[in-house]
ZADO-1210 file (C-alpha; in nm, 4 decimals, padded with zeros to 6 digits):
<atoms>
<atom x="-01.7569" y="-00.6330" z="00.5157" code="UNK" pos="1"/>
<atom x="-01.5951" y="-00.9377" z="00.4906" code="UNK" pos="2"/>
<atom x="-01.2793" y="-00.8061" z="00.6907" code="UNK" pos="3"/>
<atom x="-01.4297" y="-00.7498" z="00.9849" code="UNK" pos="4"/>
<atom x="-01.5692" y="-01.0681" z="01.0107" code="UNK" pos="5"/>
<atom x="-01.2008" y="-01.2035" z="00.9858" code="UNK" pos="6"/>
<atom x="-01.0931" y="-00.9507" z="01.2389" code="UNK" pos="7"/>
<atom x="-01.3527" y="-00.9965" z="01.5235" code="UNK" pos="8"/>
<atom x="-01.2450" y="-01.4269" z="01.4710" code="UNK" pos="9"/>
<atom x="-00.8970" y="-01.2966" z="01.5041" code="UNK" pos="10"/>
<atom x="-00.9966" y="-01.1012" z="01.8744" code="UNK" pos="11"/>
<atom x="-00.9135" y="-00.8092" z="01.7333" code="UNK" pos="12"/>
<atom x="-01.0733" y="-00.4303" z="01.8364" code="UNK" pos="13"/>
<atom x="-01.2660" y="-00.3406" z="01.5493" code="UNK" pos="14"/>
<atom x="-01.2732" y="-00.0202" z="01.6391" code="UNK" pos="15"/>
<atom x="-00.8720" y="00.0082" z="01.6358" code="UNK" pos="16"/>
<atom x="-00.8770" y="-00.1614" z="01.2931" code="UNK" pos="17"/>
<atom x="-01.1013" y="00.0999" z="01.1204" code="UNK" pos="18"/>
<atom x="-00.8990" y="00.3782" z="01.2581" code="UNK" pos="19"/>
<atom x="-00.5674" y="00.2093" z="01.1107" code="UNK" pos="20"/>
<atom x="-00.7174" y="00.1854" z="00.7947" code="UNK" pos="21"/>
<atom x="-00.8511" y="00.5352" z="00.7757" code="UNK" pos="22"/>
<atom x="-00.4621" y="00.6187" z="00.8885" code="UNK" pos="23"/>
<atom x="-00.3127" y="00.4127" z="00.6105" code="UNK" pos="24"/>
<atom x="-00.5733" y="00.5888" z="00.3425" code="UNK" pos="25"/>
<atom x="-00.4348" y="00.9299" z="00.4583" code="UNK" pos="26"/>
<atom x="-00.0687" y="00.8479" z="00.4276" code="UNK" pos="27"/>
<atom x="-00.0526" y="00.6248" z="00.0855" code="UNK" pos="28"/>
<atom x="-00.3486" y="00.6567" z="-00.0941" code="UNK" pos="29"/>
<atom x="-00.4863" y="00.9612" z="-00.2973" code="UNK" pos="30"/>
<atom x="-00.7975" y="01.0815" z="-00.4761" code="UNK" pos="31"/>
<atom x="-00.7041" y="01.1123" z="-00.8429" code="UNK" pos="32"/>
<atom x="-00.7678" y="01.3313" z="-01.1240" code="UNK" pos="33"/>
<atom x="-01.0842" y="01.2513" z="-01.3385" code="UNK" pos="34"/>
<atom x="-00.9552" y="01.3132" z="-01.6514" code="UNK" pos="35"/>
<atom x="-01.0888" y="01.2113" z="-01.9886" code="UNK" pos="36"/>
<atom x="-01.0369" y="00.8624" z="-02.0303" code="UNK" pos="37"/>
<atom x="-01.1412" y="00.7894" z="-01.6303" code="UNK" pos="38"/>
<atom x="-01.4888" y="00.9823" z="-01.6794" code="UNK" pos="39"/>
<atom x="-01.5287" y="00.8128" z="-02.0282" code="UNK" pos="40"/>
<atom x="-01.4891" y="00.4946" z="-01.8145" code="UNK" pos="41"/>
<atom x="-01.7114" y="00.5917" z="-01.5465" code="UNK" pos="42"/>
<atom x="-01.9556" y="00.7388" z="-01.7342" code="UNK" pos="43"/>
<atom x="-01.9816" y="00.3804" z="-01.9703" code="UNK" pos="44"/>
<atom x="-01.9913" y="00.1799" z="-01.6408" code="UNK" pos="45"/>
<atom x="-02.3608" y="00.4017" z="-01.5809" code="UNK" pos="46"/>
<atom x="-02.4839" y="00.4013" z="-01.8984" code="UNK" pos="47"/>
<atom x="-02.4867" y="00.0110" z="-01.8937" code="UNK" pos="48"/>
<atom x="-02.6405" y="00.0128" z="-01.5765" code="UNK" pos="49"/>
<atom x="-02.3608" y="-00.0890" z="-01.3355" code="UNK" pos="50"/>
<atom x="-02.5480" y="00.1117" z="-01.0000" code="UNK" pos="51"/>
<atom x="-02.5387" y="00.2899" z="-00.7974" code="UNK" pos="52"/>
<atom x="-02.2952" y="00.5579" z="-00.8713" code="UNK" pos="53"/>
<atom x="-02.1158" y="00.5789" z="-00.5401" code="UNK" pos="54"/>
<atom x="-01.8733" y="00.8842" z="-00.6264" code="UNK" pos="55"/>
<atom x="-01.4916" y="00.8838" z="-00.4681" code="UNK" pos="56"/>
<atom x="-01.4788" y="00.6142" z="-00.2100" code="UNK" pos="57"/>
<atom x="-01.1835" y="00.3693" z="-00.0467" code="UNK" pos="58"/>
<atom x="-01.5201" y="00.1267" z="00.0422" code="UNK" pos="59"/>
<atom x="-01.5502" y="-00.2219" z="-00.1827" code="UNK" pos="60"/>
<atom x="-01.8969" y="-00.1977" z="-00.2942" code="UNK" pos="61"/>
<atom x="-02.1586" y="-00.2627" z="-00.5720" code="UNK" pos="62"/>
<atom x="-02.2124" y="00.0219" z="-00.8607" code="UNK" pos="63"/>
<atom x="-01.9375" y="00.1964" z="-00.9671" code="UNK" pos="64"/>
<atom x="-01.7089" y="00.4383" z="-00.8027" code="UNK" pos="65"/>
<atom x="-01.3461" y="00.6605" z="-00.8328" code="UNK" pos="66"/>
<atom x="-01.1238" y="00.4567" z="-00.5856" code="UNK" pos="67"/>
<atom x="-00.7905" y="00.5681" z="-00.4865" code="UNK" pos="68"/>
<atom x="-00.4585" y="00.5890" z="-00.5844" code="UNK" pos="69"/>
<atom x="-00.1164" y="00.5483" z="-00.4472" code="UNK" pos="70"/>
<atom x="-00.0158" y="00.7991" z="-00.7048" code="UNK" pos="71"/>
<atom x="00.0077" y="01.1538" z="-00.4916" code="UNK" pos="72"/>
<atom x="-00.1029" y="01.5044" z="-00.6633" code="UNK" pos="73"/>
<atom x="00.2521" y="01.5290" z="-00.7739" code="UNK" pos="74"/>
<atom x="00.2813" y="01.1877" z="-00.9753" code="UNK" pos="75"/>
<atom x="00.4919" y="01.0484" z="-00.6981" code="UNK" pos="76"/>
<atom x="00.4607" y="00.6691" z="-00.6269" code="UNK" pos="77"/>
<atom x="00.3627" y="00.5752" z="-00.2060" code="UNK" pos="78"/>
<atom x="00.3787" y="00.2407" z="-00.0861" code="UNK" pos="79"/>
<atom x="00.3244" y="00.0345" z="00.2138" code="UNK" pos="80"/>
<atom x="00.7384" y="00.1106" z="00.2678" code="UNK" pos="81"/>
<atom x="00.6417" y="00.4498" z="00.3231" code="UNK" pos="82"/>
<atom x="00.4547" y="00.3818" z="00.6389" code="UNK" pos="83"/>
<atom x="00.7670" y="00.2614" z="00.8259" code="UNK" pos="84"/>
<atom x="00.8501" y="00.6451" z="00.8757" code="UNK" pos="85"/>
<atom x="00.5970" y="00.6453" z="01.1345" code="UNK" pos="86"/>
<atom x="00.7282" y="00.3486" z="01.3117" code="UNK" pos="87"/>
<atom x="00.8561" y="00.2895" z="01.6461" code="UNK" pos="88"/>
<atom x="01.2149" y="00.1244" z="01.5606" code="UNK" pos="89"/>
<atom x="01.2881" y="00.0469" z="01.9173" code="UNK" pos="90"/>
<atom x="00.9776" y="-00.2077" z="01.9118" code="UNK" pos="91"/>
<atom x="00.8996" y="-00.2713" z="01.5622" code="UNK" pos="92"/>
<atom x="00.9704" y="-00.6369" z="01.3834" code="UNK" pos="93"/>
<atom x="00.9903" y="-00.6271" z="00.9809" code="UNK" pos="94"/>
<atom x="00.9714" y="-00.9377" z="00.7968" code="UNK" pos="95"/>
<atom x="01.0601" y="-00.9470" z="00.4108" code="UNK" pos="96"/>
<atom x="00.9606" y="-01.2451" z="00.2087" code="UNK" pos="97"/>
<atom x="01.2244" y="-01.1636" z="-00.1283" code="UNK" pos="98"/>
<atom x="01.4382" y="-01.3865" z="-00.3764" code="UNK" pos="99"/>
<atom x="01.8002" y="-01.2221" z="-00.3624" code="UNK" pos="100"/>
<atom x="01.9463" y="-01.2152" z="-00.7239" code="UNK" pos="101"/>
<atom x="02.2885" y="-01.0245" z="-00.6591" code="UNK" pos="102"/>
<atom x="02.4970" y="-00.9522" z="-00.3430" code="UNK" pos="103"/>
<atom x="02.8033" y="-00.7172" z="-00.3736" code="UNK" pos="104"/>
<atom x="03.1032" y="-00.7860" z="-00.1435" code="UNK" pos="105"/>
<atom x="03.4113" y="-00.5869" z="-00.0694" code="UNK" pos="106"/>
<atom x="03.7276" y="-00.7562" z="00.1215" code="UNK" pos="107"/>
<atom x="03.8442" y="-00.6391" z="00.4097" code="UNK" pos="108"/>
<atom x="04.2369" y="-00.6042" z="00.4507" code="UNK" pos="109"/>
<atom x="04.4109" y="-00.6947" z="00.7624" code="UNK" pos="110"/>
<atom x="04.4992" y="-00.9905" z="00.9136" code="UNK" pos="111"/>
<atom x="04.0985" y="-01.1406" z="00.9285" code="UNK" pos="112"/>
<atom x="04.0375" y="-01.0288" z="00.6014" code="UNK" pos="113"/>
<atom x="03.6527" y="-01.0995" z="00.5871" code="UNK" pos="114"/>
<atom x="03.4177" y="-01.0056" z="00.3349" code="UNK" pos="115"/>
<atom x="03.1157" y="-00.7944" z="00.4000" code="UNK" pos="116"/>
<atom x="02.8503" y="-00.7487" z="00.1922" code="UNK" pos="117"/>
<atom x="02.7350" y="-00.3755" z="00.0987" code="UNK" pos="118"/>
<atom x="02.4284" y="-00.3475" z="-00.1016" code="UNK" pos="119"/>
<atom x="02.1705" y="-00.6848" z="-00.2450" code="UNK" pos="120"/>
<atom x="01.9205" y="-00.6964" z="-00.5214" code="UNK" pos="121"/>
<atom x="01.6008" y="-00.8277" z="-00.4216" code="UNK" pos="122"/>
<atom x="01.3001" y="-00.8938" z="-00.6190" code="UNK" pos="123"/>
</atoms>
């Protein structure tokens, strides 16, 4: 896989980076339900010969498959944001890359009487 070429250039453990992968696929993405309109898809992706059939699987490879979703069992949306849960916030670093549209201020009374923002609209 072409990732793991990138990662053992990078110095990386390979071993490590599997096992955070496999981690991330537990905690954001989700099998989903073959209903009607998937299995009509699936089943017109064999029958014009796109093979082999490689059932549920998070793997990028020929035929056709049922990948995930970040969709969970009760409709509700998980993204990479949910991950921070699990983070260490006396050592972790977050950077955002975002266009502010809209920052709300409120002014502060007294003799400084600075404004300071409480809530931004990011995109």
């Amino acid at each position: 896989m072409y990732i793991f070429y990138v990662v053992s250039e990078a110095g990386w453990d390979e071993k490590l980076v599997k096992e955070s992968y496999k981690w991330v696929e537990r905690v954001v993405a989700f099998r989903p339900p073959m209903r009607q309109w998937q299995s009509a898809v699936r089943d017109g992706l064999l029958e014009v010969g796109i093979l082999p059939y490689n059932g549920f699987t998070y793997d990028h490879i020929h035929g056709t498959k049922v990948g995930g979703t970040i969709f969970d069992q009760n409709g509700h949306r998980h993204t990479a944001a949910d991950l921070l849960e699990y983070a260490n916030t006396n050592t972790i670093t977050l950077l955002l890359h975002a266009t502010v549209h809209r920052i709300l201020f409120t002014k502060s009374k007294g003799f400084h009487s600075n404004s300071t923002s409480y809530d931004s609209f990011y995109s």
